[in-house]
C-alpha positions in Angstrom: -9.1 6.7 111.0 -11.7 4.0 112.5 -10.6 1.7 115.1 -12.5 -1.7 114.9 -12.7 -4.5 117.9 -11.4 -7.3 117.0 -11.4 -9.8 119.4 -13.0 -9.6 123.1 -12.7 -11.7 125.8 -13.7 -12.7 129.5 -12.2 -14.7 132.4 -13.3 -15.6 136.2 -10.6 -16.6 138.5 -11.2 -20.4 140.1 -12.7 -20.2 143.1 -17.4 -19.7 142.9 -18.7 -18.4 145.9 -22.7 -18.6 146.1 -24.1 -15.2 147.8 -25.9 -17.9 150.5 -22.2 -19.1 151.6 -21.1 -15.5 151.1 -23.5 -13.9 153.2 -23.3 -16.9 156.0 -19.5 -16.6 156.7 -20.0 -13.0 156.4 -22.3 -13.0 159.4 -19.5 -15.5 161.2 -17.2 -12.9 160.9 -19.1 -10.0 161.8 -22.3 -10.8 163.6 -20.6 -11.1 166.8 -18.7 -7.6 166.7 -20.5 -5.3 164.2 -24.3 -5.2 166.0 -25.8 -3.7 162.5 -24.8 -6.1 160.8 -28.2 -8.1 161.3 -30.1 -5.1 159.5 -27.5 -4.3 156.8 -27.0 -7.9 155.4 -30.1 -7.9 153.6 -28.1 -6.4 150.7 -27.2 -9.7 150.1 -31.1 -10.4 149.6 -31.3 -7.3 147.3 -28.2 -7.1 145.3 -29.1 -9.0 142.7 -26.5 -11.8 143.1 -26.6 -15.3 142.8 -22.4 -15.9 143.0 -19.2 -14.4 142.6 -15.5 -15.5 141.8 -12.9 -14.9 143.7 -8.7 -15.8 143.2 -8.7 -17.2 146.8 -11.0 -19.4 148.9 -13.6 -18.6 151.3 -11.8 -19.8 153.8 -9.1 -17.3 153.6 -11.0 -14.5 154.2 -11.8 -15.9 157.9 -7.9 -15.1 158.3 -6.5 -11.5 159.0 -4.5 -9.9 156.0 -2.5 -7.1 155.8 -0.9 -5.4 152.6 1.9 -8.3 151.8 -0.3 -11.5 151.6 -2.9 -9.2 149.9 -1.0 -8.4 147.5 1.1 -11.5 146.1 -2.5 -12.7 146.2 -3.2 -9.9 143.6 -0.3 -10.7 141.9 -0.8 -14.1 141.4 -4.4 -14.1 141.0 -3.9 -11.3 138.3 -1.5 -13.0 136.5 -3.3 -16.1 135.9 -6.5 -14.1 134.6 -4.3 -11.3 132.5 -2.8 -15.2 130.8 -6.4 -16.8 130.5 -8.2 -13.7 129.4 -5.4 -12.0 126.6 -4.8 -15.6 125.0 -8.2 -15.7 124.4 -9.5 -12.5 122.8 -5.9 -12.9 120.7 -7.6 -16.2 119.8 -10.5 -14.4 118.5 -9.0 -11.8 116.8 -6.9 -14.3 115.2 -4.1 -13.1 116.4 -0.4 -13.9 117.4 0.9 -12.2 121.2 4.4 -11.3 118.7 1.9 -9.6 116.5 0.7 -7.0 119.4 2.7 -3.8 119.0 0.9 -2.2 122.1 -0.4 -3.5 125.8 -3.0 -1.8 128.0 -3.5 -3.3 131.4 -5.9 -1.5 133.5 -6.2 -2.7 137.4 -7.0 -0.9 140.4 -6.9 -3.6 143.5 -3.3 -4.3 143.7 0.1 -2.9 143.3 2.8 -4.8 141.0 6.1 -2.9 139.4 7.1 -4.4 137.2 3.5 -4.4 136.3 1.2 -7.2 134.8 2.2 -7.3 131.6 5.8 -7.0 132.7 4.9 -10.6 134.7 3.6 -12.3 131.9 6.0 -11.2 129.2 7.8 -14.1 128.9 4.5 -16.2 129.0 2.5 -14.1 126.9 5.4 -14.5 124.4 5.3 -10.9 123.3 8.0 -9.3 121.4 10.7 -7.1 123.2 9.7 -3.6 122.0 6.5 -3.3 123.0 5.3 -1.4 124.2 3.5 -0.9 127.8 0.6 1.3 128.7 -0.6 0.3 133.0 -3.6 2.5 134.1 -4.2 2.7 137.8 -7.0 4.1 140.1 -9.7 4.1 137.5 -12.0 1.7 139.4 -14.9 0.8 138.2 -14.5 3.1 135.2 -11.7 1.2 134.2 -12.9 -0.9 131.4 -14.3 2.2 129.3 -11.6 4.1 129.8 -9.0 1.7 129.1 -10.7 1.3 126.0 -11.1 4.6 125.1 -7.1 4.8 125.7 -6.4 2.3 123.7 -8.9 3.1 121.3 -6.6 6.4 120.9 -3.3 4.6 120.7 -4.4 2.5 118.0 -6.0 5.3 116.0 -2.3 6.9 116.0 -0.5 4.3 114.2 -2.3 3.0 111.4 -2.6 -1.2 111.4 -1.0 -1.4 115.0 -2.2 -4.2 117.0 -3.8 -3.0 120.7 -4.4 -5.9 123.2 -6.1 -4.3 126.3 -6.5 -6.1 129.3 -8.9 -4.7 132.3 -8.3 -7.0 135.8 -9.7 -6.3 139.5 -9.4 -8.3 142.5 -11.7 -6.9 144.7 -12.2 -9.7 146.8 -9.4 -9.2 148.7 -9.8 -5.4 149.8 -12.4 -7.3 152.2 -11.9 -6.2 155.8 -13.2 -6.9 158.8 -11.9 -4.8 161.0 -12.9 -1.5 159.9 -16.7 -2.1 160.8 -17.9 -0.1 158.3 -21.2 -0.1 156.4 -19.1 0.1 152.9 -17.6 -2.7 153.8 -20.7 -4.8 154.4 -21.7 -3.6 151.3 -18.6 -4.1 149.5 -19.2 -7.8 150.8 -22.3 -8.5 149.0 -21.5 -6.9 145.6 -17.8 -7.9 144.6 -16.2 -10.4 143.1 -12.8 -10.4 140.4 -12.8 -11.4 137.1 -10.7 -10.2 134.1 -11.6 -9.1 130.0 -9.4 -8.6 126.7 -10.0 -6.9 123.6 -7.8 -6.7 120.2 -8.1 -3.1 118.5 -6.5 -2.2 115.4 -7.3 0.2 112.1 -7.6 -2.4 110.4 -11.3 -4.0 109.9 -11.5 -7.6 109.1 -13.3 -9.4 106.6 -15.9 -12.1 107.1 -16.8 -11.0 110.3 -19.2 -8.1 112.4 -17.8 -4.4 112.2 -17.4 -3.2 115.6 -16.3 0.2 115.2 -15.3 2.5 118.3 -15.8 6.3 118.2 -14.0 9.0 120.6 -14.3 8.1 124.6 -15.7 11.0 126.5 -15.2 11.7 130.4 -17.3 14.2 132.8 -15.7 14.7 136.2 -17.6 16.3 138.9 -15.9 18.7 141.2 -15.9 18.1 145.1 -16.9 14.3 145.2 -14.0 12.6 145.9 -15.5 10.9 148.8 -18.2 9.3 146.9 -15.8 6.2 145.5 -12.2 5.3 145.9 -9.7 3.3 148.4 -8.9 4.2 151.9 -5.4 3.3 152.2 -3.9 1.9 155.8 -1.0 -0.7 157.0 -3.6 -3.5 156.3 -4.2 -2.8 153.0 -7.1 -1.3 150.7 -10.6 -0.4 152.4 -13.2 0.6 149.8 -15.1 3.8 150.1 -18.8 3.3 148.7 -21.0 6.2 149.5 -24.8 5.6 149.6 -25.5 8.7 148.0 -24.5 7.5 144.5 -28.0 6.2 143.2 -29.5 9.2 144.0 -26.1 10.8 142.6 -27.2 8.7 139.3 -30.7 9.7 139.2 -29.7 13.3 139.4 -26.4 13.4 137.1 -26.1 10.6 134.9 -28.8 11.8 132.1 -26.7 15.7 132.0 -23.1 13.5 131.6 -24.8 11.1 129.1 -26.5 14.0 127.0 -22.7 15.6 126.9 -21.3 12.7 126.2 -23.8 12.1 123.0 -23.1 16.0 121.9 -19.2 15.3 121.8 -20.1 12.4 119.2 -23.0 14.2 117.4 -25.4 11.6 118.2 -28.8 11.7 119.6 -30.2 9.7 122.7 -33.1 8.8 120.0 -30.1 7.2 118.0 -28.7 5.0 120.6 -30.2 0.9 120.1 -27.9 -0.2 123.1 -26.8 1.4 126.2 -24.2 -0.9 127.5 -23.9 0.3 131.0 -21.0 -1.2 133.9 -23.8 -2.4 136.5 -22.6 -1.5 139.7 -25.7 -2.8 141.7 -29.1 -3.6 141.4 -29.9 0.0 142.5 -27.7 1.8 140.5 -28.5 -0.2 137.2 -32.8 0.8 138.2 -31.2 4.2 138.9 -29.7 4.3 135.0 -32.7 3.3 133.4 -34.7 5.9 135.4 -32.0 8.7 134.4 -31.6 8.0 130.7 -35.8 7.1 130.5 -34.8 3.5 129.1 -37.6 1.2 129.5 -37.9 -0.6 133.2 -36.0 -4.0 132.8 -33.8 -2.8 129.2 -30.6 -3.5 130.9 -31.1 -7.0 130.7 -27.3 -7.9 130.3 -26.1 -5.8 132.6 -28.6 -7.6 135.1 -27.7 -10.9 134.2 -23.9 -10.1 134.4 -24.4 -8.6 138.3 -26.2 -11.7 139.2 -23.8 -14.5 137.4 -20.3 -12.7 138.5 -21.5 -9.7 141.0 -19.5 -6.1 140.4 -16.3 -6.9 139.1 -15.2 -3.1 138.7 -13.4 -2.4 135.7 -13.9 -5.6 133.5 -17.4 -5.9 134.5 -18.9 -3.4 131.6 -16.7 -5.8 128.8 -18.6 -9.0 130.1 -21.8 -6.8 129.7 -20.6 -6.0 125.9 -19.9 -9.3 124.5 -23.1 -11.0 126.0 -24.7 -7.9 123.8 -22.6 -8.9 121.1 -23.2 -12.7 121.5 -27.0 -12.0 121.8 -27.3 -10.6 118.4 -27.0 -7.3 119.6 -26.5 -4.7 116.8 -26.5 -0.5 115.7 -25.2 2.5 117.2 -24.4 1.8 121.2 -22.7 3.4 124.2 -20.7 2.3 126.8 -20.7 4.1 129.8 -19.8 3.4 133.8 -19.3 5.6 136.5 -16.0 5.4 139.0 -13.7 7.0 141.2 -13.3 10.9 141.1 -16.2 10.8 140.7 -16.5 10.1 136.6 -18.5 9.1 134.4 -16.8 7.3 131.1 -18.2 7.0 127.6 -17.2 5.6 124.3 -19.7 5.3 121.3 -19.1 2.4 119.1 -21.1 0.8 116.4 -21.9 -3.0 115.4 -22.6 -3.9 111.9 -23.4 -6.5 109.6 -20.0 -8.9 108.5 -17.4 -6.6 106.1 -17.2 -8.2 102.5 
């Protein structure tokens, strides 16, 4: 059977910070105690930034955190975004929450059991047997794989109703204790934000055919140490390696080509990568790997500087600019996260259905 998208959504959480009043309390709380700090914080210059959006203040992260206030920060922050973000893409799919026979929440910056979907229930208004689906520790290849698994739920069940929603919160894994380069580097590039989509069989008249084909992972043996969490009594510390441009420039284009086999497609047929941008660097290193012209990955760039790395939901904000741009034809998503994998799902946009 095909699976169509129905509806797709995007929400920020309340609070803009600028990268200038980012990088200057940054340098409050570190440039007395972390002496590289001077030469490292021009990633801020180069990451291709202008703001991010955060669930708390700047103000709070001047204060030390450990894992409680972290996390009912996460929960509530979450919360808000899974309500803001799910209403809406139901809204465009013309749905009802009762109608939703299945719920996919993927997050990796906080712990919550019952989790999200379990919080909003009651707020969400869905019905009492359905049924739940939490994906954790994806990272930032959350929001392809989340839709890939929910891609393959809904092509189970003929006319069953998928809502996926995709949430991070990796503002508040910063630390400042830890002294770390990944964490000066985690500083410039994050912010949290949430997406929804509505998948069903079912496609719906009057309207573009976005059709999703059969997600495809590559895992590479021995690089755990390239991306993940640290875990300690004060909470998450993000592990970032350097390495992965080059690790892009190398890879990607071998774990791309497989990917493309697995759907018997061509890279020649491909109108639209749609690629999670996971830095300035990284998003130059994907055009170089996969030979796209230099400056292609235009909504990937703009998406990195209005709303920074995101993780997960950050490749969904990059597909519905795409789609809101006119964007049409055969595409592949794609982003790269903890284990270290890369994630893939072909899918293809046509003109309205009769």
């Amino acid at each position: 059977m095909s699976v169509f998208l129905h509806g797709l959504s995007t929400a920020l959480p309340p609070y803009c910070l600028t990268q200038h009043e980012v990088r200057e309390r940054a340098a409050i709380i570190f440039g007395g105690k972390y002496p590289q700090f001077d030469r490292l914080s021009k990633s801020f210059a180069t990451a291709g930034i202008d703001r991010r959006y955060s669930v708390v203040p700047i103000d709070w992260f001047s204060d030390e955190h450990g894992w409680v206030d972290r996390n009912v920060a996460f929960i509530e922050g979450a919360k808000a975004m899974f309500l803001e973000a799910a209403r809406a893409a139901l809204l465009d799919a013309g749905w009802h929450s009762n109608d939703v026979d299945c719920v996919v929440t993927v997050s990796s910056t906080g712990i919550a059991t019952p989790t999200l979907e379990a919080q909003v229930f009651s707020d969400m208004g869905f019905r009492d047997d359905i049924m739940r689906v939490p994906l954790f520790g994806l990272g930032c290849a959350g929001g392809v794989t989340g839709l890939s698994v929910a891609r393959s739920i809904a092509n189970g069940q003929a006319g069953a109703k998928v809502l996926l929603v995709v949430i991070e919160t990796c503002s508040l894994s910063f630390r400042a204790d830890r002294l770390q380069k990944a964490d000066i580097i985690a500083t410039a590039l994050f912010g949290d934000g949430s997406a929804a989509a509505c998948l069903s069989t079912d496609a719906t008249a009057g309207r573009k055919v976005i059709a999703l084909g059969q997600g495809f992972q590559k895992i590479w043996p021995d690089t755990l140490a390239i991306m993940g969490w640290d875990v300690d009594e004060a909470g998450f510390g993000v592990v970032f390696d350097r390495s992965i441009p080059a690790f892009v420039t190398a890879e990607f284009a071998g774990a791309t080509q497989s990917a493309l086999d697995s759907a018997r497609l061509s890279h020649e047929q491909i109108d639209r990568y749609v690629c999670h941008p996971g830095g300035a660097k990284v998003v130059d290193a994907i055009e170089g790997a996969l030979h796209l012209p230099q400056g292609s990955l235009d909504a990937e760039r703009d998406t990195l500087r209005k709303a920074g790395n995101m993780s997960a939901p950050t490749v969904l904000f990059v597909l519905k600019t795409v789609l809101e741009t006119g964007g049409t034809g055969q595409m592949m998503a794609c982003a790269l996260g903890p284990g270290f994998t890369a994630s893939y799902l072909p899918l293809h946009v046509s003109a309205e259905a009769a």
